[in-house]
N, C-alpha and C positions, 0 to 999 in steps of 0.2 A: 666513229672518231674517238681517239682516247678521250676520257671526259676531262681530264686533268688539260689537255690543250686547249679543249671547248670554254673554261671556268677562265683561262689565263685568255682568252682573246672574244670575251662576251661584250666588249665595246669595239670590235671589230680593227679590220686594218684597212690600210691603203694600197690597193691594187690598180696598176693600170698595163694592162697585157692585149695589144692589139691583136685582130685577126692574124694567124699567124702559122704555119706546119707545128702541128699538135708538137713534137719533139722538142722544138726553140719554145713553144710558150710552153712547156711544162717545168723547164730550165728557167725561165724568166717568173714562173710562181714560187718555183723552190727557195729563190734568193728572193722574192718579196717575203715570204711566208717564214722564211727561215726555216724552214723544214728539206730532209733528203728527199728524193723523188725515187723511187724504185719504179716503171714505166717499158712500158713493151717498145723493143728493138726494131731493128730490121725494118721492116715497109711502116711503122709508125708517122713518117712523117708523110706518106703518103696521105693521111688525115689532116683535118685541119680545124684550128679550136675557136669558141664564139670569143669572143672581144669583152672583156670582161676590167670595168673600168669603176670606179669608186669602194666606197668603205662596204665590208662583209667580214666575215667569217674568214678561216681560212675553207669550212667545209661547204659554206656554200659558192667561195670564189670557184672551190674547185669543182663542184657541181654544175656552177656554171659554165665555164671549159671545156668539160667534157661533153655538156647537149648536145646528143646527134650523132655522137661518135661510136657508139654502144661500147664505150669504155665505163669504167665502176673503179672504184678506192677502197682502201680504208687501212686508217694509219696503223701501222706496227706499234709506235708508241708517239710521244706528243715529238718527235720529231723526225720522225719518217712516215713515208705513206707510200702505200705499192699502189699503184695504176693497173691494172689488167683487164682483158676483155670480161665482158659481161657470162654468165653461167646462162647457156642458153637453156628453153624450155626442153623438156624430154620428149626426142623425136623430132626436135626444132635444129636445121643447122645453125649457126650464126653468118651474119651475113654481113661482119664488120671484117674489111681486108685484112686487120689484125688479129683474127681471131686465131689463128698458127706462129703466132710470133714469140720470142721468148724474151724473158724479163731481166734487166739489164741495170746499173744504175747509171742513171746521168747526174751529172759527170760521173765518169767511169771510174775516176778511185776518189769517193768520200767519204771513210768510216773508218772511226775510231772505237773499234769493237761493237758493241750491240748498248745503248743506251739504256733503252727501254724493256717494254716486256713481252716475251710470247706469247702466241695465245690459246693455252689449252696444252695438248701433251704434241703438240705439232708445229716444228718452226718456220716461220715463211723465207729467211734468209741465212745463206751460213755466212761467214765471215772470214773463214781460216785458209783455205787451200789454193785460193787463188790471189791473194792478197786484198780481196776486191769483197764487198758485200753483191750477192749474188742470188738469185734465185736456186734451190739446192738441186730443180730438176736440169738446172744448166753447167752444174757442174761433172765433170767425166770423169770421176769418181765418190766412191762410197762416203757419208761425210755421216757421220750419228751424232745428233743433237737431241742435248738431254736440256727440258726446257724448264726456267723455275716453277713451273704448275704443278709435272712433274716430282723435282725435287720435294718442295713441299707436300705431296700427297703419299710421299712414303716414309716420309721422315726423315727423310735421308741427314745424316751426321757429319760425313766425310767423304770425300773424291771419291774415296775406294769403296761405299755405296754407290755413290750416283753411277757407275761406270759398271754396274749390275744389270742395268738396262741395254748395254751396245752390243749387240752379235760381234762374236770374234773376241770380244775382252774381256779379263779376269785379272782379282788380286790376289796377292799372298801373301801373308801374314809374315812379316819378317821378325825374327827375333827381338829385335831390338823394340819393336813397335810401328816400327815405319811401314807403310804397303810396300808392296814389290808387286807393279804392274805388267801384263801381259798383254799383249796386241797381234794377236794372228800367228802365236805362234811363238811370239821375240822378245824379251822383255826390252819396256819401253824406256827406262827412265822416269822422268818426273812430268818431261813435256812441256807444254810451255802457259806462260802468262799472260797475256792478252798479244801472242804472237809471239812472246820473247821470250826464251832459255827460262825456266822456271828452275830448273837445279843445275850443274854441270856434274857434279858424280853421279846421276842417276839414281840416287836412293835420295831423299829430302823430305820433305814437309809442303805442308797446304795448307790457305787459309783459311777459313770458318765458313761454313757453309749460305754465314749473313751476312760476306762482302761478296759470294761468287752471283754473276747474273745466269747463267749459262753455264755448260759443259760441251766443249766437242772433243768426238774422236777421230780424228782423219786417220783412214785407213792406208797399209803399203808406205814404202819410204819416202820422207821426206826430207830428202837432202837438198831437194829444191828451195827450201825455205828458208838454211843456211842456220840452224839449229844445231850449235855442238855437244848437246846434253849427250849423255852416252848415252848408248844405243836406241837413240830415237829415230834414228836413218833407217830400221828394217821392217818392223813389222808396221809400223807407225808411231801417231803419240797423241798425246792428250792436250791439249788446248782451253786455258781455263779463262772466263772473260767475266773480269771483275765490275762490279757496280761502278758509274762514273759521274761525275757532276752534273745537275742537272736543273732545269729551270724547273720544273715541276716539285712542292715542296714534299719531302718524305722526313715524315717524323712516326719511326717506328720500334716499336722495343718487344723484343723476342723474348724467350722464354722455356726452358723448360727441364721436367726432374725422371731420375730412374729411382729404381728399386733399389741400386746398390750405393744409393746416395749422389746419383751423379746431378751437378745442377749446373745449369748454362743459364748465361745473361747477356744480352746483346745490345747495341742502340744501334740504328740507322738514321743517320738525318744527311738531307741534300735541301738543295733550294737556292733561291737567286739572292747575290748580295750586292743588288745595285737596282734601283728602278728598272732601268730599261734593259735588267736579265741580262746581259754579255756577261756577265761575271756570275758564276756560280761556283758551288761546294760539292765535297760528301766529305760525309767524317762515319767512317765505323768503328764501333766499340764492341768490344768481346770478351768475355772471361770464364770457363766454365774449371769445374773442379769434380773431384770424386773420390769418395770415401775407402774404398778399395774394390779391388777385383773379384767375382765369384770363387775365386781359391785363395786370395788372402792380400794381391800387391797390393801396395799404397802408394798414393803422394801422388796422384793426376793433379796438373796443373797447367791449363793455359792460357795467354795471353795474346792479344792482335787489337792492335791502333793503326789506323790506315786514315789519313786526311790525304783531300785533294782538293786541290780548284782548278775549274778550268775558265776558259774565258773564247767565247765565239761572238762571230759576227755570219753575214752571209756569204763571204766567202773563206775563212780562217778559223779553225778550231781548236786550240791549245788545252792541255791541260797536264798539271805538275804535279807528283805528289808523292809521297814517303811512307811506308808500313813497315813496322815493327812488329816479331813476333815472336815471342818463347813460349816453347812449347814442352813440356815433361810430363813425360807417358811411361807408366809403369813398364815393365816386360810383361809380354800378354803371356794369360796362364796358357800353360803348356804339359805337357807328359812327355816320357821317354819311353823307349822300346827297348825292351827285355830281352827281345827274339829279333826276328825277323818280317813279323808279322802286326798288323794292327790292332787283331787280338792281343798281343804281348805287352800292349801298353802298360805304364805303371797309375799305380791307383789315380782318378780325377782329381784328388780332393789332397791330395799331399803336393804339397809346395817344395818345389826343386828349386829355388832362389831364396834367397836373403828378400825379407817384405818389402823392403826400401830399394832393392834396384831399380835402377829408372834407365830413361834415356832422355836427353834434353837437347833441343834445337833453338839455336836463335838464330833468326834471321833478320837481317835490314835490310830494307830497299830502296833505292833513288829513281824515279822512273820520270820520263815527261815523253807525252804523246803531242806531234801536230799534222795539221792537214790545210793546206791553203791549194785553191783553187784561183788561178791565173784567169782564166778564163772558160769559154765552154768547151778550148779541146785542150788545155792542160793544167793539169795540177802537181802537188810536191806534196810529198810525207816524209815525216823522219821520225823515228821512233827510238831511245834509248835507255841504258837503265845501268846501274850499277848494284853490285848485290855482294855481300860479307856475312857470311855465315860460319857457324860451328857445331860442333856435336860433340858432347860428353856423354858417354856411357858406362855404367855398372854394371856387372852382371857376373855371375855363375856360367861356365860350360861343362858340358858333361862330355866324357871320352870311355872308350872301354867297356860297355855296360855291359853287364851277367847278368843272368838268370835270379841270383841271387840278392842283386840289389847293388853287390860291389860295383863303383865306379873309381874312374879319375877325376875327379871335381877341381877346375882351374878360377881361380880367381883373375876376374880381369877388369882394368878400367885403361877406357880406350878415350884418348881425346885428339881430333881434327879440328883445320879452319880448311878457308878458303877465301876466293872472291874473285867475283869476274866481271867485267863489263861487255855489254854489245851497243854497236850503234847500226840503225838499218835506215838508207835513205832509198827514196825512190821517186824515179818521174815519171807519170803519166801521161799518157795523150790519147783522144779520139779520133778517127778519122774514117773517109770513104764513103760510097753511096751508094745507092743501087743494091746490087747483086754481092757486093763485099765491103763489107766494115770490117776495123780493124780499132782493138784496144790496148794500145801496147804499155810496157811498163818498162823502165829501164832501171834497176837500181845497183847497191852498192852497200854488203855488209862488214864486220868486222868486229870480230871479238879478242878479248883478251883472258886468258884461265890461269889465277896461279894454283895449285896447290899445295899452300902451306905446311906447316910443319903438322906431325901427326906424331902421338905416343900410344904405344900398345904394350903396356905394363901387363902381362902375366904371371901368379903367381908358377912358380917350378917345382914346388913340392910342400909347402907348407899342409896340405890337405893328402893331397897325392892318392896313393888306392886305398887311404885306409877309412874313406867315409864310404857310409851305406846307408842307401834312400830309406828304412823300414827303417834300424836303430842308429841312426849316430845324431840326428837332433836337427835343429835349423841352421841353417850355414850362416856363419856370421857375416858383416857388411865384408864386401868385399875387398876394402882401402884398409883394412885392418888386417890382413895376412901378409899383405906386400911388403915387400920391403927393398931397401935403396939399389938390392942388389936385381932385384925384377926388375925396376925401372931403369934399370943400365939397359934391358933389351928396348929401350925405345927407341926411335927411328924418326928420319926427316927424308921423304925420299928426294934430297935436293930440290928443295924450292921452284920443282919444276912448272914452267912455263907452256901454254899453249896458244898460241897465234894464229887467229883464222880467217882471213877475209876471202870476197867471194864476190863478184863482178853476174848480175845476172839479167837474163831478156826475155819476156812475156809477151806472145802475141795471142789473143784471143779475136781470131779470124769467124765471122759471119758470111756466110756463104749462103745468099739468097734466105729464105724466111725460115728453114727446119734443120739447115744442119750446121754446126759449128764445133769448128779446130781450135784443140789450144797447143802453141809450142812453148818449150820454156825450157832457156840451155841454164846452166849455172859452172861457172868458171870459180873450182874453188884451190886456191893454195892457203898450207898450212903449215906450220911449224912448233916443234916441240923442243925444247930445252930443257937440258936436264943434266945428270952428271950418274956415270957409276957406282956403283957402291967404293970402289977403290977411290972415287976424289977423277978421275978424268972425266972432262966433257963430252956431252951426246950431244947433236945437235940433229935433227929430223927436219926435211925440208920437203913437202911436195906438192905438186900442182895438179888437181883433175877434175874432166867435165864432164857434166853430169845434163844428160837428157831428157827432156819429158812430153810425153808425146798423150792426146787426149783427142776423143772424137767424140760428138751428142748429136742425136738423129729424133728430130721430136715427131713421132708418126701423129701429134696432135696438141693443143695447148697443155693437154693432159698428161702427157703419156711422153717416155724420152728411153732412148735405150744409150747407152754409153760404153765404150771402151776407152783404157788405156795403157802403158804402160811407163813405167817408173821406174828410175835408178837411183841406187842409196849407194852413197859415201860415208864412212864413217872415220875420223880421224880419233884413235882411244886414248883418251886423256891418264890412263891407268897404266902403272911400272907392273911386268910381271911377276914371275916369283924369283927372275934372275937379275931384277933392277934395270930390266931393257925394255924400252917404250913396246906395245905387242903392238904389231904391224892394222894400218888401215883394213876394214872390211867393204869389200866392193857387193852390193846384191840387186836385183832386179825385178821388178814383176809386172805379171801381165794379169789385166782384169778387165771381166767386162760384165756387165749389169742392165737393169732395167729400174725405173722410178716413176709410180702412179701417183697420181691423186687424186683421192676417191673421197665421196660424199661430200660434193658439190666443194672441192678445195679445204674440207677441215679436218681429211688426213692422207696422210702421204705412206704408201709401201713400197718399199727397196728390197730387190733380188739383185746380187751379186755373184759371181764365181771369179777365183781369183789362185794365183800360184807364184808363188816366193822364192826366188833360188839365191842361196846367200854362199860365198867361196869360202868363207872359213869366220866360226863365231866366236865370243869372249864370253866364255861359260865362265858365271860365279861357281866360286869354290864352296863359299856354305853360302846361308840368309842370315851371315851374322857379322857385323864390321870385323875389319874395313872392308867388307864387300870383296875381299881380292877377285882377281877375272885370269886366268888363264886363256891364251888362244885353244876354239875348238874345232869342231869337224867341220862345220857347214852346213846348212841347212838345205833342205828343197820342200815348203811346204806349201798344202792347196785345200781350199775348202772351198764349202756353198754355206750363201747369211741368208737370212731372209729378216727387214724387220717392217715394223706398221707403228706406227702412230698416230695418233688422234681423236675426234670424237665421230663415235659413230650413231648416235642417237641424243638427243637433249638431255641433257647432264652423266652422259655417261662416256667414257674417256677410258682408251685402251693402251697400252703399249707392249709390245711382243716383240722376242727376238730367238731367232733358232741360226745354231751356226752346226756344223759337221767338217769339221776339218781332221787333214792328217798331216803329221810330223816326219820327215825321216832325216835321221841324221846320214852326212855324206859319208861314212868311216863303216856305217851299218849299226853302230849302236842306236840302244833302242834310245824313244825319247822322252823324254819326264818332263810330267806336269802338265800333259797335256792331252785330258779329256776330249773324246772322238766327237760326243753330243752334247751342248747347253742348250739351255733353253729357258725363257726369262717370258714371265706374265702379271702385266697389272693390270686392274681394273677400276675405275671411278665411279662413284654414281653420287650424282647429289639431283637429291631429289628436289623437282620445281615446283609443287604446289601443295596446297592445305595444310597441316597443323603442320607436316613435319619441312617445310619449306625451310632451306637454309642446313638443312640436318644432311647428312652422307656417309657414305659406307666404300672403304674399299681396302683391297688384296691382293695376294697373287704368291707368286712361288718361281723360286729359281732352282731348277737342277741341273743338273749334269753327269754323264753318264762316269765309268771307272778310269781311274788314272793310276800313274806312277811313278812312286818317291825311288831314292837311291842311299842304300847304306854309305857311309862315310868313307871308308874303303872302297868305294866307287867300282864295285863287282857285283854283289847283289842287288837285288831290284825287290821296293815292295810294293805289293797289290794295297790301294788305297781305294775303295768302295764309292762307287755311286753314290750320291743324297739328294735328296729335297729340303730343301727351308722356306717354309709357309711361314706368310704375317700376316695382317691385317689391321684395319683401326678404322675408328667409327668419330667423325667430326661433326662442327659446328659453328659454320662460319656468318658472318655478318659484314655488310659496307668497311666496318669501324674494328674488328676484335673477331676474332677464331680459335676455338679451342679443337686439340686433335688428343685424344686414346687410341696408344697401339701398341700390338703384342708382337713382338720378333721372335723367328723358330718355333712358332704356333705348335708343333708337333713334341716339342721338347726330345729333339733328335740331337743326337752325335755329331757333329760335323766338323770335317777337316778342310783344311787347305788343297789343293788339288797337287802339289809335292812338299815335299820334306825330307830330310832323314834320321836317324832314328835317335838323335840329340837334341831334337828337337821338333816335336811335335803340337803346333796350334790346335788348341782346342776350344767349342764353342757348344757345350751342352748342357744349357741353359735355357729355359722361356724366361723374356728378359719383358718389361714394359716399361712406357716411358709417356708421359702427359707435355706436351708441348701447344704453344700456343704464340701468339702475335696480338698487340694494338697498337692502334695507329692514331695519334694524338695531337 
């Protein structure tokens, strides 16, 4: 039992729960206890629970309940608790009717993201794919959940770490600072927020790694979801689930420094602001800063305030709240190419920007999450959020580059907004008996996208070919060459608008005790407004439904093999190069998997094989704003994941991922950026006894096999080399306070992004360390 629930209810409560089908009393504890119930499905009620009447615990109410049933618990966090059959002896069948049953929550839709916490590098429930918290072997496809045990144990910094852990995904270092995510193939966008649109241009920002609780990647398109961010309908997308209020009190402040000056400060605090708990907080504080880059940028600076309250009872869960966050990231050091080759790069240690170019993001957010439960066969959720963002950027590009160092050096500062709202409502209900259950969901989405006004001032000649990397000097701020006649080239692509709503239906059918169907149509029309570059109106109207089809075959409590397949719509919020909206992308895929849990439930391995055919894609033109996208060939891609988490021995804790996938474009060129083989390993050990009790050590290494970037001239192809990046770090944790030392790029290896072109080359050849640490006060 979380101990944090134990301390908040050690004068017990008041339970009166007659004899009753295990199913109705375990629904009639949840709403005394105030806690969600996670509880095995299908012939459950075929049991039936002891009569459990006056003041207790909630852990002994529910120990009492359970006598006899060879059913077992134990809370997720202080306010959820899974129910499952008991872990029979080895050699022992079990001999409770539910010991083939799968795990479900009652009421069927209660959750407002993940509250609490994992435990270990293995998660008990996902949250994302079905819109329902969910046991992850019952879901009919691949779901990668990166858990904060995890996170913390690598040190992970930023999204685009944590997502080094999930077969099938990779980042790339974008010019500007930003990652540029990949997902089987496809790049993904930004993905979402605790379910909702996290960016709509697909390139954005994320918040600090001390408001996120969770990471998922839902694999294959999800246009099911009703997600307009671009290109998050193909390959899949990333799902970030932020810390929420909560009755348990967290008073916690982070911490920590690098080598090149980098220093982070954080606060966390949640807790109850009323006696009787219905009303609670969180407030996250953040600010980290750094001195400059291994090759010379300056001026890291970031910022994030996030308050929330929510306010629950035992049937209604609300909670409202607002994050601000500026963010200014130097341009990450980089090199250029000489030649054609990665050999040809230009020296490490020469600075191809102005010190001070940056990139800067603000973001605001307005969000409110709720959830009320009617009864025990129906409930309501609505979900919404509004979001206004911008980006200002400086920077240097390089064009034309010789052997000799001569370039064309462009001066540019680029400035966008934006802002969009979604509202997603949905109804609930459970029903049937016997041999078929049914959880159906009915909802109703709707967004709004403007794309505001954007300026791409480049300089036209004040530099032009006559600078050269070796002798012409540092390039000056780049708002200092331009001038009034540059900024004539700026632009507004018509204030265009995008409209999206989408009408959708969830059955997840149980079919006797081991196999279960899930359907899900989604009815999406959308519209885009916009105008010509000549001053006439565009206006884009269209309506399409999208299918989703899922099947789980559990050969044991253990054990589940899954198929499904899945259709992506994409409606592109993006004007091409001729000012005309590029056309919807329609794609589809077919996958099918297997999902263990091994060592007695405290870790979970997934095998998938999966194939993506997409009719035509929106290939970015560089990784450098405004991101342009051209329509491109199409895709047809297929690989095999394999991944494993959890612990497999007393304090030691593994997480592995191998994926092998292949690309082909539908046109027959080849495909960039995408390595044949990754493969990602960590390892934990904290050791349990004698002096060095409390003390631990862990590692691991990410490679992947050769890839391929594309000259700028979009004809040559260059070979970009295989790597490995070893870390490690050795901690020291306590009830109250933990300290961690760790070395990143162990090997002090070369390392690139898996493509580029030769204007622009990410580089990372450095052993970096960094001291980080937490108390909790």
């Amino acid at each position: 039992m979380a101990p944090a629930l134990a301390a908040e209810q050690t004068v017990g409560m008041r339970f009166v729960i007659p004899t009753q089908p295990l199913a109705t009393a375990l629904i009639a504890f949840g709403k005394q206890a105030n806690v969600q119930v996670l509880t095995a499905g299908q012939t459950v009620d075929a049991l039936r629970s002891h009569a459990v009447s006056g003041t207790f615990t909630p852990e002994a109410a529910l120990t009492h309940l359970l006598e006899g049933t060879n059913m077992s618990f134990a809370f997720v966090d202080a306010r959820t608790v899974v129910v499952k059959p008991r872990v029979a002896a080895a050699g022992q069948p079990s001999s409770s009717p539910s010991a083939a049953t799968k795990a479900i929550l009652l009421p069927p839709i209660r959750a407002i993201g993940l509250v609490g916490r994992d435990e270990g590098f293995m998660a008990d429930v996902s949250s994302g794919p079905e819109r329902t918290l969910a046991d992850p072997l019952d879901v009919p496809q691949s779901v990668s959940i990166v858990t904060q045990d995890l996170l913390q144990s690598e040190q992970v910094q930023t999204i685009a770490d944590a997502i080094r852990n999930v077969a099938g995904a990779q980042y790339i270092d974008g010019s500007g600072g930003l990652p540029i995510f990949n997902v089987r193939g496809f790049f993904t966008g930004n993905g979402m927020t605790d379910g909702m649109p996290n960016n709509v241009l697909g390139i954005g920002d994320y918040p600090p790694m001390i408001g996120v609780e969770r990471v998922e990647v839902l694999k294959g398109p999800q246009a099911i979801l009703g997600d307009t961010s671009n290109n998050n309908n193909f390959g899949g997308l990333i799902d970030v689930i932020l810390k929420k209020p909560q009755a348990e009190p967290v008073r916690r402040l982070v911490f920590s420094f690098g080598q090149h000056g980098e220093k982070q400060l954080g606060l966390d605090l949640a807790g109850p602001l009323n006696d009787s708990k219905t009303w609670t907080y969180r407030l996250v504080l953040n600010g980290d800063v750094a001195d400059r880059t291994p090759q010379g940028m300056r001026g890291q600076r970031n910022r994030y305030v996030a308050p929330s309250i929510g306010w629950s009872t035992s049937d209604t869960t609300f909670i409202a709240g607002m994050s601000w966050m500026m963010n200014r990231v130097p341009i990450p050091d980089h090199t250029v190419l000489l030649g054609d080759t990665v050999g040809s790069a230009s020296p490490p240690g020469l600075l191809l920007d102005n010190p001070n170019d940056h990139t800067s993001v603000e973001t605001r957010r307005l969000f409110y999450m709720l959830e009320h439960r009617f009864n025990d066969i129906w409930s309501f959720r609505s979900r919404a959020q509004y979001v206004r963002e911008s980006i200002d950027l400086q920077d240097w590009t390089m064009a034309s580059i010789q052997p000799t160092g001569d370039i064309l050096a462009f001066a540019r500062d680029y400035r966008s907004s934006d802002a969009y709202y979604t509202l997603q409502n949905s109804v609930a209900a459970a029903f049937g008996h016997g041999w078929m259950q049914h959880s159906v969901v009915l909802g109703f989405d709707f967004s709004r996208i403007q794309l505001g006004s954007s300026v791409d001032a480049t300089d036209t000649g004040n530099i032009g070919g006559s600078y050269n990397l070796f002798t012409s000097g540092p390039l000056p701020p780049p708002t200092s060459v331009l001038t009034p006649d540059d900024y004539s080239l700026s632009y507004s692509p018509g204030q265009a608008w995008t409209t999206e709503s989408g009408l959708f239906l969830q059955d997840q059918i149980s079919l006797g005790t081991r196999l279960e169907a899930l359907l899900a149509w989604r009815r999406t029309s959308y519209e885009l407004e916009t105008t010509h570059p000549d001053g006439t109106p565009w206006n884009m109207r269209k309506v399409h439904w999208v299918p989703n089809f899922g099947l789980v075959y559990k050969l044991t409590p253990d054990v589940s093999l899954y198929a499904n397949t899945a259709n992506g719509f994409q409606p592109d919020t993006y004007l091409g190069k001729d000012g005309r909206p590029l056309p919807p992308s329609l794609s589809r895929q077919i996958e099918a998997g297997a999902k263990f849990n091994l060592f007695e439930d405290r870790a979970r391995l997934t095998v998938a094989a999966y194939r993506i055919m997409l009719d035509h894609s929106s290939d970015l033109v560089s990784l450098q704003p405004p991101y342009n996208f051209v329509s491109g060939p199409g895709q047809s891609n297929q690989g095999f994941e394999i991944e494993f988490n959890g612990q497999i021995a007393p304090g030691l804790n593994l997480s592995s991922a191998y994926t092998r996938a292949s690309v082909h474009n539908n046109d027959g060129s080849q495909a960039t950026g995408q390595p044949q083989q990754r493969f990602n390993l960590w390892v934990n050990y904290t050791f349990q006894q004698g002096v060095l009790r409390g003390f631990g050590v862990a590692g691991g290494a990410l490679a992947r096999s050769a890839s391929q970037g594309l000259m700028s001239e979009t004809i040559t192809y260059i070979k970009i080399p295989g790597q490995a990046n070893v870390a490690m770090n050795v901690f020291y944790r306590t009830p109250r306070w933990s300290v961690t030392l760790g070395v990143k790029n162990l090997l002090d290896r070369t390392l690139y992004s898996p493509t580029f072109d030769e204007t622009y080359v990410p580089l990372n050849n450095h052993r970096t360390y960094m001291l980080s640490g937490a108390v909790d006060f």
